[in-house]
N, C-alpha and C positions, 0 to 999 in steps of 0.2 A: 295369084298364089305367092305367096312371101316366101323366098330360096331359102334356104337350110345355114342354118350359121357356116359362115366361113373360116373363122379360128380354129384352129384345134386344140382341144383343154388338152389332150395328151402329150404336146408340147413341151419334154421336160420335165415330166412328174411322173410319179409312182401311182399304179393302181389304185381306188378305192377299195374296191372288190376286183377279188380275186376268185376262178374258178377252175381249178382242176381237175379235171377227170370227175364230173361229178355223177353217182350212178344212184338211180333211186326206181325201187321196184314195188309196185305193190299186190301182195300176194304172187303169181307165176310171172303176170306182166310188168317188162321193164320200161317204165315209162322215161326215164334219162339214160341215155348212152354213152355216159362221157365225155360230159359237158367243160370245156374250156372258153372261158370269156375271161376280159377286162373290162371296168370302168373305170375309166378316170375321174379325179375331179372336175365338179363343172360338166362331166357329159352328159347328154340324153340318150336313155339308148330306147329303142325301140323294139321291142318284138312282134312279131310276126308269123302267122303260119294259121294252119286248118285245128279245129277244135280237137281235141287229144294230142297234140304233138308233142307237151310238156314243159309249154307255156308258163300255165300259171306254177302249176308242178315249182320250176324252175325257181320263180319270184317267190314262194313259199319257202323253201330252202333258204335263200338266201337273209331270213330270217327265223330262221330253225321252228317256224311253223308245223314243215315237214322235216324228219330226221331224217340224213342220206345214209344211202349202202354203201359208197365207196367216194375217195376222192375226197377233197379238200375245199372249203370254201372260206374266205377269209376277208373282214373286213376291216379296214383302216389297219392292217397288220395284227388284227383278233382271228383267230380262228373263231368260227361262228357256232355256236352248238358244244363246243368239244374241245378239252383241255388234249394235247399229244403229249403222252410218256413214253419213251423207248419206244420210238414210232410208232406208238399204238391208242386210237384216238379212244376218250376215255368221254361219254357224256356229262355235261353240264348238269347242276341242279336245278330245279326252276325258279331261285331267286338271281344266279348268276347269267341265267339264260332271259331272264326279265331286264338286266340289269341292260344285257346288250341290246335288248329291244328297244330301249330308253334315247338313242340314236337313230334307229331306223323308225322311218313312218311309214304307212303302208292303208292303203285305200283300196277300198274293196267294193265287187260288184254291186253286192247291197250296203247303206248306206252305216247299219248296224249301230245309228245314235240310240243313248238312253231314250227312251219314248216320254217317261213321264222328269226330265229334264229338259229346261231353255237349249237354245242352241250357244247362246253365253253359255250354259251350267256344264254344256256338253264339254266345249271347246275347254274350260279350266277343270274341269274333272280331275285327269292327270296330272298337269304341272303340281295341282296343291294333293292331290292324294297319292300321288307317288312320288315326285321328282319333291317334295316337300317343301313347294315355293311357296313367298306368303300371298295370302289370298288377292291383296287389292291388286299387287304386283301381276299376280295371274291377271285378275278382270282387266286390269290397262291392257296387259297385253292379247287379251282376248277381242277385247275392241278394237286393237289395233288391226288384229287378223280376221274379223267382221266387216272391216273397212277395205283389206287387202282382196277377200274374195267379192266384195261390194255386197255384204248383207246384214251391216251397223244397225241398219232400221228393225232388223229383224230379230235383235238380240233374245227377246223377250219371247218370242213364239215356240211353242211347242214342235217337233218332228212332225204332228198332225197336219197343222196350220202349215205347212212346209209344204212348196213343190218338190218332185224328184231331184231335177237341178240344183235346187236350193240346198234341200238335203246332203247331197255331194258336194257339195261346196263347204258347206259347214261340216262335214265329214275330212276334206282337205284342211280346211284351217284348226281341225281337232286334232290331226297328226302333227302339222307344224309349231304346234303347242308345245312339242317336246320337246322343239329347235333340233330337229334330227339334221345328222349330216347326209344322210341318204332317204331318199322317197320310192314307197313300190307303189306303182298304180296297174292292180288286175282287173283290168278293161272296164273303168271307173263311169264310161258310159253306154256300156252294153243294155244295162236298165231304167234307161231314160228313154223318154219318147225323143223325136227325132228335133222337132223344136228346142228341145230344152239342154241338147247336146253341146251348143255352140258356145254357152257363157260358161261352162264345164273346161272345155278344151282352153275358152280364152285366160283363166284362171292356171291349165299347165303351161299354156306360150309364156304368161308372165313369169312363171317360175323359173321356167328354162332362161328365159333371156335373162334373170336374177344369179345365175349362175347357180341353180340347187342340180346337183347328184340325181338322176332320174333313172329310172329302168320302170319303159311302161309296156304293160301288154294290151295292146290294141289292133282294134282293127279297121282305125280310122286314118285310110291311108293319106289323108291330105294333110294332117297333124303331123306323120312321123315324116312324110315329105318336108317340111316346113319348119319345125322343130328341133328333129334328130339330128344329133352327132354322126348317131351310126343303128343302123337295120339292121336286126339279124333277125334271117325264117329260119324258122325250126320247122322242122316235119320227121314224126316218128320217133322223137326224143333225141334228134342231132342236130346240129347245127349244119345247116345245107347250105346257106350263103350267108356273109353280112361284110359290111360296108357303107361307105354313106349314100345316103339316102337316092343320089342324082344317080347311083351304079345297080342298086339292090332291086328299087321300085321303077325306076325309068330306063335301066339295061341290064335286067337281072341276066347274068350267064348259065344258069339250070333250069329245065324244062320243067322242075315240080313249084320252083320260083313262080318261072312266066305264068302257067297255069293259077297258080294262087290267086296274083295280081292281075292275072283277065278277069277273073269270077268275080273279084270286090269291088273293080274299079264303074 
C-alpha cells in the first residue's frame, strides 16, 4: 500500500475553500450541524462516515447544488451561492451561480453522460457550449483528457458501448474540460462492480499526485489511506474526527470512528 503524501499543501497558503458554520436542514431534519473545514491547495481531502451523515449533503453545498441554512462557505475567496450585504446573505441568480460552477468539477455516483453523444462530444460539450472555446481547441483538448484517463481509443463510442468504469472515467475527464480549480467526487465508485473500481481510483491517485484540489466522498478506505492529505468522518452531520490519514484510519481516537473503520475494513 503506497503511504499518504508526505508534504503538506497547507504549508503557507490560504484556503481554497473555506467552511463555517455550515447548517443545512431539510424539512424538521438537520442534516449539517455546523460544518467547519479547510482545503488547501493541492489537498485531498477525504470524507468519511456511515450513510446519512451529511456526506454527500456536505460536497453538494460546496457548489450551491444544495442551498445552506446557515453559515458561510467560500471558494477561492467567492462566497459560493450568495452575494453578503449588511451581513446579510442575499442569493445568487442562476447565471452567476453557473458562472461559479465553471470552476468546480464535480463527479457523481451515476455517470450522468449525454447518452446519445460520443464520449469526445460528451467531454467538449461545455468548453464549446458554455466556456465558449473554439471547437477544434476543445477536441485537442478532449483527446488530450481521453489519453489522460486512458480511453483515446474510445473517443468515438457511445455511453452504451461503455463499461461502468469507462463511463466514470469519461465522466472525470468531462469535468476536467472546465479546467476547474476544485474537483467533488461523491463516491464516484459506489456503482461500479468491484473489478472495474481500480482503473477509477488509478485515474484519482494521478490526479492527487498532479496536485488537483480534491474533496472525495468515499468509502474506499485504501484510496483515502494512500491518497489523502487529510480524513475527516462525519457522523450525524458533524465532524467527529479528521486528520491525516495514518491518525484517523489507522489510530482513530473516537469510538464511533473505530467502529466505522472495523465494519469497512
Amino acid at each position: 500500500m503506497t503511504a499518504a503524501r508526505e508534504t503538506d499543501p497547507r504549508a503557507g497558503r490560504e484556503p481554497l475553500v473555506k467552511m463555517r458554520g455550515v447548517r443545512k436542514h431539510f424539512g424538521q431534519l438537520e442534516v449539517l450541524k455546523g460544518i467547519n473545514m479547510d482545503v488547501y491547495p493541492g489537498q485531498v481531502t477525504c470524507l468519511l462516515g456511515p450513510s446519512g451523515s451529511g456526506k454527500s449533503t456536505l460536497l453538494r453545498c460546496i457548489n450551491h447544488l444544495e442551498t445552506i441554512d446557515g453559515g458561510r462557505i467560500s471558494v477561492d475567496g467567492e462566497l459560493v451561492g450568495y452575494r453578503e450585504k449588511h451581513s446579510v446573505l442575499h442569493e445568487m441568480n442562476p447565471r452567476e451561480v453557473a458562472r461559479q460552477r465553471r470552476s468546480i468539477g464535480m463527479v457523481f455516483q451515476k455517470f450522468n453522460l449525454f447518452p446519445h453523444k460520443t464520449a469526445l462530444e460528451n467531454i467538449i460539450e461545455a468548453p464549446v457550449g458554455v466556456a465558449k472555446r473554439p471547437r477544434q481547441e476543445a477536441i485537442a483538448e478532449g483527446h488530450r483528457l481521453l489519453r489522460q484517463v486512458g480511453l483515446d481509443k474510445w473517443a468515438d463510442r457511445y455511453p452504451s458501448q461503455l463499461s461502468g468504469g469507462q463511463q466514470q472515467r469519461i465522466a472525470i475527464a468531462r469535468a476536467l474540460a472546465m479546467k476547474p480549480k476544485l474537483m467533488l467526487f461523491d463516491e464516484p465508485t459506489s456503482a461500479l462492480d468491484p473489478e472495474l473500481v481500480g482503473d477509477v481510483l488509478s485515474v484519482m491517485r494521478d490526479l492527487a499526485a498532479g496536485g488537483m484540489t480534491m474533496v472525495v466522498v468515499t468509502h474506499e478506505i485504501g484510496f483515502a489511506r494512500s491518497a489523502a492529505d487529510e480524513v475527516v468522518f462525519m457522523d450525524g452531520g458533524v465532524v467527529v474526527e479528521s486528520g491525516h490519514p495514518s491518525r484517523v484510519i489507522d489510530d482513530p481516537q473516537h469510538e464511533r470512528t473505530r467502529n466505522f473503520i472495523n465494519s469497512v475494513l
